[in-house]
N, C-alpha and C positions, 0 to 999 in steps of 0.2 A: 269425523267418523262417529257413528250412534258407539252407546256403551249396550251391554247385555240388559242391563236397567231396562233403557228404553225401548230394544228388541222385545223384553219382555211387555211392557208398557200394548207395546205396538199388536202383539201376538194378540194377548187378550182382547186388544177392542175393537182390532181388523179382521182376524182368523177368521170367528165364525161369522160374519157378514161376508167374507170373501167364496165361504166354502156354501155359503145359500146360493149366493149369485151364482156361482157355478154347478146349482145343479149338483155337488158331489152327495151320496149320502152322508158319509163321516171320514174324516180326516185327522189324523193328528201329525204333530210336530214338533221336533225341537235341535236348537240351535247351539251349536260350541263357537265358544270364543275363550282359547287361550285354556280350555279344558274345565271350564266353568258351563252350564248349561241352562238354556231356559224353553220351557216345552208348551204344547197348549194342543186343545183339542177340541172338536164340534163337529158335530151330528149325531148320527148314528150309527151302529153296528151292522144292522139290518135294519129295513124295512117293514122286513113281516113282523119282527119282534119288537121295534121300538127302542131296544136296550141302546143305552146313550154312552157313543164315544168317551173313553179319559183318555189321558198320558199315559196309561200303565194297558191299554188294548193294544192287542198282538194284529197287525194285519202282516200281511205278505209281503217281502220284499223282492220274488220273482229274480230275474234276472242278474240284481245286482248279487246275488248267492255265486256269481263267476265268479267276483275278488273273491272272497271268503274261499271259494276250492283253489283257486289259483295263491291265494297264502297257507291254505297247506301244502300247497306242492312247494313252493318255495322254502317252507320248512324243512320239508325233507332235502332238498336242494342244501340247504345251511350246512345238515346234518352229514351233508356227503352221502346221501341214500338216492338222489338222482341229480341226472345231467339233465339241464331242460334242450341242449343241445342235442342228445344222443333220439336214435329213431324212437316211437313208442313201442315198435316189436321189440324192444332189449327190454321192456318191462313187460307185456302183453306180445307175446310172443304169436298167438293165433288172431291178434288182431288182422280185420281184412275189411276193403273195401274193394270197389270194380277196378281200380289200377293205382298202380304210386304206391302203394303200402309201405312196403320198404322204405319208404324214401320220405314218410309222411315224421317231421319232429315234434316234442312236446313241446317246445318253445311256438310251434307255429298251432296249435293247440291253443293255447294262452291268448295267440295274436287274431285268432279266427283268420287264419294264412293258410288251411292244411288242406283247401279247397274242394273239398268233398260233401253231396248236399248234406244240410245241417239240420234242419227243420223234423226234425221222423220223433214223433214224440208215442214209440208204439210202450204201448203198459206192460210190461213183465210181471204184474203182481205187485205185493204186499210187503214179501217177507221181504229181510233182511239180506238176500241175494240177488235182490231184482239189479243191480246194475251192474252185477257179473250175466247177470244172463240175457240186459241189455245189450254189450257188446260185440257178441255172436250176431245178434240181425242187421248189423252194420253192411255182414257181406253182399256184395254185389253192390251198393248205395254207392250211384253215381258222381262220378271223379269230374267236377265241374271244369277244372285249369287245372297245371298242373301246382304241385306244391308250393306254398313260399311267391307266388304269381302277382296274387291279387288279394282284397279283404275281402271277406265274404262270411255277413254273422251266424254262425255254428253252434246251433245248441249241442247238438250230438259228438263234436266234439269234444267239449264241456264235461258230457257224459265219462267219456273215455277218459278223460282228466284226473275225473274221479274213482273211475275203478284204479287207472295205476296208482290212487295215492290211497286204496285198499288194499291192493297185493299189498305197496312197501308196508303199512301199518298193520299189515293183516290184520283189521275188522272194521266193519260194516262202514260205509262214507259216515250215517249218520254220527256212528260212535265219535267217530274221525273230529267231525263237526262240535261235539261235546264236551272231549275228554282234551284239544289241541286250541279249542280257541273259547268256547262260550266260559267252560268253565272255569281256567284260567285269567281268563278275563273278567270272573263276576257277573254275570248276566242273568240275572234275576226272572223276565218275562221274555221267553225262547222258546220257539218250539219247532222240529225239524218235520215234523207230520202234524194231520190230525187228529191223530189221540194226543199229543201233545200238546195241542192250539187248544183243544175244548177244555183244560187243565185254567186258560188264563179268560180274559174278554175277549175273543176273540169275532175279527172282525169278517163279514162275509162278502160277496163279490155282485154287485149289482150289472146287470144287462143294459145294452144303449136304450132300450125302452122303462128302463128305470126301476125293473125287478128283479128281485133277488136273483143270484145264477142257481142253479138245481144242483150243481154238486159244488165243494168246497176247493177241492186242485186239480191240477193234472195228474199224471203217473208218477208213482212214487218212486219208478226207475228214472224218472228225470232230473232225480234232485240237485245232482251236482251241477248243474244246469239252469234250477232255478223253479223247480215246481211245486214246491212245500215251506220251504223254511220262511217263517213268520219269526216276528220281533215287535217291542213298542222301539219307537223312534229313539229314544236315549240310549236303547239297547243299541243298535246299528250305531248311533253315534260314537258309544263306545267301541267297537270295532274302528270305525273313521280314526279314533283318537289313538290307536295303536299302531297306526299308520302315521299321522302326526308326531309319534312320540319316538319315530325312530324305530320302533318294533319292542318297545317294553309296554307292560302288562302294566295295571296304578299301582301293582303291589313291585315294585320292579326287576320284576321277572324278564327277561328276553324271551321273544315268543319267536321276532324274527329281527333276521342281522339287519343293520340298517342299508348294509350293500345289497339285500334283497330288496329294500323298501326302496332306494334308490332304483333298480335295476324293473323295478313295478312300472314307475311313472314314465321310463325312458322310452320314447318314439320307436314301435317297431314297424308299423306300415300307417302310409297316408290312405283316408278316406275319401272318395267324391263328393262333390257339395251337396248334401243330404238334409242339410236343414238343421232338425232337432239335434240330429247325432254331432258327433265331435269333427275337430279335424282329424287325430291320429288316435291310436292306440297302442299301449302300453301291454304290460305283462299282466290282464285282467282288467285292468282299470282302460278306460276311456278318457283321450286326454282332451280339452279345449282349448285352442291355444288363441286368444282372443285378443281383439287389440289391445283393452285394457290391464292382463291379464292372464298366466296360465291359472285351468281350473282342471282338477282329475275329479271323476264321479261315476258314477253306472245309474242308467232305471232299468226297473224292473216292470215288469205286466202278466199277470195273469188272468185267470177266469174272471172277467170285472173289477179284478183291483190293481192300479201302478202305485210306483211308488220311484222316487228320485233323489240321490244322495248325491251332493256333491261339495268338495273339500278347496279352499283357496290357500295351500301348502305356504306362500309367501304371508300370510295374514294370520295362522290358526287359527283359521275359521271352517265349522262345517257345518253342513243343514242336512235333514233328514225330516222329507216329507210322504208319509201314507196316507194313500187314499182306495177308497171302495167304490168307485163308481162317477158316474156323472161326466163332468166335463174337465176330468184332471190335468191335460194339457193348458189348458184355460188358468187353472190354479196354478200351477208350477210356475208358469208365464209370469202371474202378476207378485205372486210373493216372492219368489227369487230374486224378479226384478229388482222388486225394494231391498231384499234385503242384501244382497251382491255390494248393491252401490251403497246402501247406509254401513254395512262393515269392512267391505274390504274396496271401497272404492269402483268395482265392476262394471260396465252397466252391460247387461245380458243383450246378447249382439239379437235384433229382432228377426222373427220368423219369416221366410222367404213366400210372398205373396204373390198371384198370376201377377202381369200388368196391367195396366187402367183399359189399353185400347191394344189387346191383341191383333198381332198382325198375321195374315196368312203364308203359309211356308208348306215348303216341301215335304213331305214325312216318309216320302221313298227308303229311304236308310232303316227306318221304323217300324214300319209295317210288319205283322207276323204274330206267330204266338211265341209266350216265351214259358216254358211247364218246369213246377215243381214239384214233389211229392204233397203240395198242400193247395196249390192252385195254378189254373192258366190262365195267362193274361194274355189278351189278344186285342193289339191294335191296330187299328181301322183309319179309313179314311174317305169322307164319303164324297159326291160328288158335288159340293159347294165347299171343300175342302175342310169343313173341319174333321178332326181328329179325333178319336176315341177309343177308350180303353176300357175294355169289358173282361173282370175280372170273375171268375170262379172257383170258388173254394173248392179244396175236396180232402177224402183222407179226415184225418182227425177234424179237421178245421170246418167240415162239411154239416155238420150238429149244431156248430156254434154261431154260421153266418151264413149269408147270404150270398148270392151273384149279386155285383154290382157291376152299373156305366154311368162312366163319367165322361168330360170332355177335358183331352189337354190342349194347352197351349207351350208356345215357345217361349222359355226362362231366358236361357242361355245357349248358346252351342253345347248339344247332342245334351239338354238338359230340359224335358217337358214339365208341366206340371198341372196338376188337375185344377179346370176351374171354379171347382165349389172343391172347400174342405171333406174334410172326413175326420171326423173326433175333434173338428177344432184346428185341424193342422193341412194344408197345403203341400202335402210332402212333394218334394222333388222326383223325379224319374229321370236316370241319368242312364243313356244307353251308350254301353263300350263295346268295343274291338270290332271286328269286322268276322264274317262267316265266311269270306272269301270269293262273296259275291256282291262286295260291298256295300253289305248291311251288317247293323250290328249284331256283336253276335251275343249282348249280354243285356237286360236290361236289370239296372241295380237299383234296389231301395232300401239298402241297407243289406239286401241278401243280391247274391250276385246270380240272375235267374236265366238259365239259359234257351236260346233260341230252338225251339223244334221246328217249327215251319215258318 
């Protein structure tokens, strides 16, 4: 196994010739082993400005901002201030969706189990209130399965996550975020917004045509979900390491029981063969349970920036990679790879690819549109049999992209997969359960998206 020495060695003389190749504008990163760190950075901030990436620039870490509210909740869980068993109406008492309410847990919240659509990223504003008055437009938002059913990724759940862990704390998620974990943990370059991000280098969100993006995040009612909060890498790493440490602070503090941190990583639902994603999921965290290997981690994605964190619990080892653009699935790909297998022995199970010589099939079962509050996907079948998937954005996502068609083919049983990439990735299209006229009645790519016609 490599030492930190030569991770570091490695970073500086591969990083920034990696993050050229890939097209990223600026990237940085850095590396725990054993709670010792080693970081590194190349490109740029923006484009239009020039200003050059360091270790100490704040990008976005999106999505992976799920653990972070999901270990405040578990704090309050510690403290005896919630049951992640009990309904969310015993906290949020007016919560409501189109059916199940009653019946919808905060544990299955966590798990992206509460199966109601998840994707609504509507703007409540600025203030300090925006994710209590998030809440409220939940009602009537379509009850996909019934609760506890199936996985299906939930940002708006997420949402809701975050207002009950503001009733318990009564004040604002962001404070929640500040006063429960940044600054007891020492977090030096943090910012929950952008007035807070323009405080450090902060990093900006390049387009697939490789321009700046025009605004900096999403709604600021999405936060607890993953729409604002930026960090430099060592920062996030530090979080990673309070999870590694059993739930103590460096100054050692207890932030969270270790039967929380324990109870994080534990299997709550399996995923379908999706590819990038994991096989199961934990309490926030995303687990991969690999031949080599379990690995827990989250990415994140926003306005032109991902970003990917993930921790080998059996090793003390974690990585924290940001990026702004380009070809990031491409980077994550090749530096994980190395660095997986030079620390903790891993090697990163490869991306699911069409096959060489597609064969012709049935797509009867397939056929149809399947809508969600952000697109319809509609697939075809023509008459020399191939197959095709004609996606249209709409809703928020209708500013940002495009109508696309592609062609799939057959992976696996009830499992297609498009025959040119998209970002670099292959993804999977796994379509489940039946309508009752045996077709399916879901088709899942991480969001579980249901049949209209």
């Amino acid at each position: 196994m490599a030492n930190l020495d030569e991770i570091g060695g490695w970073l500086d003389d591969e990083f920034p010739r990696l993050v050229e190749r890939y097209d990223v504008p600026g990237a940085a990163i850095a590396v725990s082993v054993a709670g010792e760190v080693a970081d590194a950075a190349a490109g740029v901030l923006s484009r239009a400005t020039g200003v050059e990436a360091t270790t100490d620039s704040v990008f976005q870490i999106g999505s992976i901002t799920k653990v972070w509210t999901t270990t405040l909740a578990m704090q309050l869980a510690d403290e005896g201030a919630l049951d992640p068993d009990a309904p969310v109406r015993r906290y949020l008492p007016d919560f409501r969706v189109a059916r199940d309410s009653e019946a919808i847990t905060v544990r299955q919240l966590m798990c992206h189990t509460a199966g109601f659509e998840g994707d609504l990223f509507t703007d409540t504003g600025r203030g300090d209130d925006c994710v209590e008055k998030y809440v409220p437009t939940l009602a009537g938002t379509a009850q996909l399965f019934p609760p506890g059913e199936m996985f299906s990724y939930n940002n708006a759940g997420f949402v809701v996550l975050g207002r009950i862990v503001e009733v318990l704390r009564d004040k604002p998620f962001d404070r929640c975020l500040h006063d429960h974990l940044a600054t007891p943990l020492g977090l030096t370059h943090f910012a929950t917004c952008a007035d807070e991000a323009i405080l450090h280098r902060a990093a900006v969100g390049h387009l697939p045509e490789g321009r700046p993006a025009p605004v900096w995040g999403l709604a600021r009612s999405n936060g607890p979900a993953g729409s604002q909060l930026a960090m430099r890498p060592r920062d996030l790493l530090a979080f990673a390491n309070l999870h590694q440490s059993g739930g103590t602070a460096p100054d050692g503090t207890a932030l969270l029981s270790a039967a929380s941190v324990k109870a994080m990583r534990e299997r709550q639902v399996g995923l379908p063969p999706l590819g990038l994603m994991g096989t199961h999921w934990g309490l926030g965290w995303e687990l991969y349970d690999w031949p080599d290997g379990t690995v827990i981690g989250h990415d994140g994605g926003t306005i032109g920036q991902a970003a990917f964190l993930r921790i080998v619990p059996d090793r003390d080892v974690a990585i924290a990679l940001l990026t702004n653009g380009g070809d990031p699935i491409g980077l994550h790909t090749e530096v994980y790879g190395h660095l997986l297998r030079e620390l903790a022995g891993i090697e990163l199970p490869p991306l699911p690819v069409p096959p060489a010589a597609p064969e012709p099939f049935d797509a009867a079962r397939y056929l149809g549109t399947y809508s969600s509050e952000v697109a319809d996907l509609t697939v075809t079948q023509d008459d020399d049999g191939r197959v095709w998937l004609d996606q249209r954005p709409k809703g928020v996502l209708a500013d940002l992209s495009s109508a696309e068609r592609g062609e799939l083919v057959r992976l696996d049983d009830d499992v297609l997969i498009p025959l040119t990439p998209a970002h670099g990735v292959h993804l999977p299209h796994v379509f489940l359960g039946d309508d009752g006229d045996g077709r399916a009645r879901f088709l899942h790519t991480g969001r579980a998206t249901r049949r209209s016609r």
